[in-house]
C-alpha positions in Angstrom: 162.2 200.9 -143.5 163.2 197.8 -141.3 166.9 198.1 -143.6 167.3 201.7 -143.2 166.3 201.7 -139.2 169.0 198.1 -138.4 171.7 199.7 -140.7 170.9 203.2 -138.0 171.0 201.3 -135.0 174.5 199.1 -135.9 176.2 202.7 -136.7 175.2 204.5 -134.0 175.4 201.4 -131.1 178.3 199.4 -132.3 180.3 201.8 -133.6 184.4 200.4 -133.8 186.6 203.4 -134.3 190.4 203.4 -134.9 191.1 205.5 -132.0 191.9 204.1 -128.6 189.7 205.7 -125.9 191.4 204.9 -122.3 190.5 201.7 -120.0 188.7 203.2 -116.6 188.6 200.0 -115.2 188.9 196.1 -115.7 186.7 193.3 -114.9 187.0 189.6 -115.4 184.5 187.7 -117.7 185.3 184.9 -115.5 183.8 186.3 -112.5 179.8 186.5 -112.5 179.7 188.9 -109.3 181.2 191.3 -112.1 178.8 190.9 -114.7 177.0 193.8 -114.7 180.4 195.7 -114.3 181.5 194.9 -117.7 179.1 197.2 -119.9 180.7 200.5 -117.6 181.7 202.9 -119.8 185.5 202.6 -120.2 185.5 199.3 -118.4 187.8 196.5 -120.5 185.8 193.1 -119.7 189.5 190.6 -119.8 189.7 187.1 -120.6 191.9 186.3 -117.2 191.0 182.7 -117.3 191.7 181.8 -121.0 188.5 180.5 -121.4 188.2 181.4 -124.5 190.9 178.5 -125.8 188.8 176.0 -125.7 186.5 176.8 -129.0 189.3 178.6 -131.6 190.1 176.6 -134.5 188.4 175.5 -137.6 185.3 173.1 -136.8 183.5 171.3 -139.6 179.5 169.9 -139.8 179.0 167.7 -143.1 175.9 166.4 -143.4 172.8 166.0 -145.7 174.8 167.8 -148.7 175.5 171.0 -146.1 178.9 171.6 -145.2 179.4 174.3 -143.0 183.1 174.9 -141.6 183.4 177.7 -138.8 186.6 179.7 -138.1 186.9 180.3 -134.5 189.9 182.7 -133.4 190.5 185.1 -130.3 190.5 188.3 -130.7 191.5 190.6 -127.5 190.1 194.2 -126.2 187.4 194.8 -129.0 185.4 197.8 -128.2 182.0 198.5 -128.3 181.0 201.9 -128.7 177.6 203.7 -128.9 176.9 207.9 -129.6 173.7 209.4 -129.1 173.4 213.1 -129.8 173.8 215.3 -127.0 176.1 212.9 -125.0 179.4 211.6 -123.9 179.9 208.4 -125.7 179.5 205.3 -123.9 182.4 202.6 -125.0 183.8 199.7 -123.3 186.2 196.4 -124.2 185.7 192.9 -124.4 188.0 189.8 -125.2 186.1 187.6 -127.3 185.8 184.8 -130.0 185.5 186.2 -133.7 183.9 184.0 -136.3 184.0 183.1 -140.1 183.0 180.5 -141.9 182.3 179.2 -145.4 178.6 177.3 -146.5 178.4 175.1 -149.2 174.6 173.1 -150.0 174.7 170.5 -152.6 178.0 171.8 -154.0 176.8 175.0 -154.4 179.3 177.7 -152.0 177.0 180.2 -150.6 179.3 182.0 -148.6 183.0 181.6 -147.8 184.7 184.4 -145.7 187.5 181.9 -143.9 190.5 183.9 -145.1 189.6 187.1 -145.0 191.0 189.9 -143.5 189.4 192.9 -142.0 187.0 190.4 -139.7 184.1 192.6 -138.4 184.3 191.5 -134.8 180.8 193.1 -134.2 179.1 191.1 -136.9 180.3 187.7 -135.5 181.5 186.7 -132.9 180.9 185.0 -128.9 181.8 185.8 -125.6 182.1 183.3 -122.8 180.7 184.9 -119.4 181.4 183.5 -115.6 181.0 179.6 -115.3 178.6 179.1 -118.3 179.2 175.9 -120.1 178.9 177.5 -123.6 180.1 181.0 -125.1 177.1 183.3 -126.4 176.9 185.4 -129.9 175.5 186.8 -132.6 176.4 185.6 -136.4 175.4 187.2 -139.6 173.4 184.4 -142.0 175.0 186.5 -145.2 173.0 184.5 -147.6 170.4 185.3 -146.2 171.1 188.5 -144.7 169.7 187.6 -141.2 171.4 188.2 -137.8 170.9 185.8 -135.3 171.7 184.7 -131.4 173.7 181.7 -131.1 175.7 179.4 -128.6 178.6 177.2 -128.6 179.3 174.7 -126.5 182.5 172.6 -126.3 182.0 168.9 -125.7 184.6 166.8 -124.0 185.3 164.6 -126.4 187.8 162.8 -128.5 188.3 164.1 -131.2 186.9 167.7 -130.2 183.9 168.7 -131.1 181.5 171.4 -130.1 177.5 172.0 -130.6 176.6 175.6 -132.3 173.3 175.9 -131.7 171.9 178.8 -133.6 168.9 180.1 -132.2 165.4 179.9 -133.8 163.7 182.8 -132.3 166.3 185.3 -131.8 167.3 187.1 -134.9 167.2 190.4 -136.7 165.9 190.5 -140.8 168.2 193.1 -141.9 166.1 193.4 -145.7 162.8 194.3 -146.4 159.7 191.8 -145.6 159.5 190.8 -148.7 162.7 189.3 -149.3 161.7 186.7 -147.2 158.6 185.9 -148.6 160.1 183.3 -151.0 159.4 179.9 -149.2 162.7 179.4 -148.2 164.0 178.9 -144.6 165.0 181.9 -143.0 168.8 180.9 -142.4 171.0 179.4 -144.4 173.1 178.3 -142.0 172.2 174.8 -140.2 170.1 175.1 -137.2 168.6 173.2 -134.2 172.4 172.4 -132.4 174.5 171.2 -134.9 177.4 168.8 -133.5 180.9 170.0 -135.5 184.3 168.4 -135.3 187.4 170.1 -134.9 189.8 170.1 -138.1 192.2 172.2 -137.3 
C-alpha cells in the first residue's frame, strides 16, 4: 500500500511534462527575502548568482571497501508541477544541481547511473537557497529503493572537496515493510557526512 500511495503522490506532485507552461514571474534563489516567492505558481526560481558552480563535477569517497563517486552537474529551469482534480495546475521553475552516481562495496557495483542519459531531475538532485553554506536535496538510495534528504556542503580546500551528509531521519521507503526487514542498513549509500574529493 506504502508503494502504490509514494508511486501516487510522485505522479501527481512532481509531475515533469514536455510542454513549456509560461514564466509569471522570476525570483532569485540568492535572495532569502524571496523565498517563499519561489513556489508561486508560474514563478521561475533563477540561479542569478551562480552559486551553483561550486559543487558540479565528479566527487569521489573511498573508504572501508565503499566507493561511492557522485556526478554533480547544473541543470537550468526544471519544473515542478502538481494536478489535483478539479484545479488549475500549480507548476513553477527552479535552477538546480542534478545528481548520479555509481556504488561499489567490496567490489561488488550496486548501482552505477554516471553516464546515463535521461537524468530524472526530480529523483536527485539539490538546490542551493539564499546565503546557506550547503545546497539541500533529495537522492534516491536505488539499491535499496529509499528516498532520502541530504546536504552538500563545499569545503574550502585544496584539492576540493565537499561533505554530503545524507540524512538519517528524513527518508521515504518506497517498498513494502517487509523488504526492509532483512537486517540490513536502510541505505546503501554512505551516511553520517561523508568528506568526498573532487576528481573531475
Amino acid at each position: 500500500m506504502k508503494k502504490f500511495i509514494m508511486t501516487l503522490f510522485l505522479m501527481i506532485c512532481q509531475n515533469l511534462i514536455s510542454q513549456e507552461l509560461p514564466v509569471l514571474s522570476t525570483t532569485s534563489l540568492y535572495d532569502e527575502e524571496q523565498q517563499f516567492d519561489h513556489i508561486d505558481s508560474g514563478n521561475y526560481a533563477r540561479d542569478t548568482h551562480n552559486e551553483r558552480d561550486q559543487y558540479v563535477g565528479l566527487w569521489q569517497y573511498n573508504q572501508n571497501g565503499i566507493l561511492f563517486i557522485l556526478k554533480i552537474e547544473k541543470m537550468d529551469k526544471v519544473i515542478n508541477k502538481r494536478e489535483f482534480p478539479g484545479f488549475e495546475p500549480h507548476y513553477n521553475y527552479f535552477d538546480q544541481l542534478t545528481l548520479r552516481y555509481r556504488l561499489v562495496k567490496n567490489n561488488i557495483l550496486l548501482f552505477d547511473n554516471l553516464n546515463q542519459d535521461g537524468v530524472d531531475p526530480i529523483a536527485n538532485y539539490a538546490t542551493k537557497h539564499g546565503s546557506n553554506n550547503y545546497a539541500r536535496g533529495r537522492i534516491w538510495d536505488r539499491t535499496r529503493n529509499v528516498r532520502g534528504s541530504h546536504t552538500i556542503t563545499r569545503l574550502n580546500t585544496n584539492p576540493a572537496k565537499i561533505i554530503f551528509n545524507l540524512e538519517r531521519f528524513d527518508y521515504t521507503k518506497v517498498n513494502d515493510s517487509s523488504f526492509y526487514q532483512d537486517g540490513q542498513p536502510l541505505f546503501s549509500i554512505p551516511q553520517n557526512g561523508i568528506e568526498m574529493v573532487k576528481i573531475d
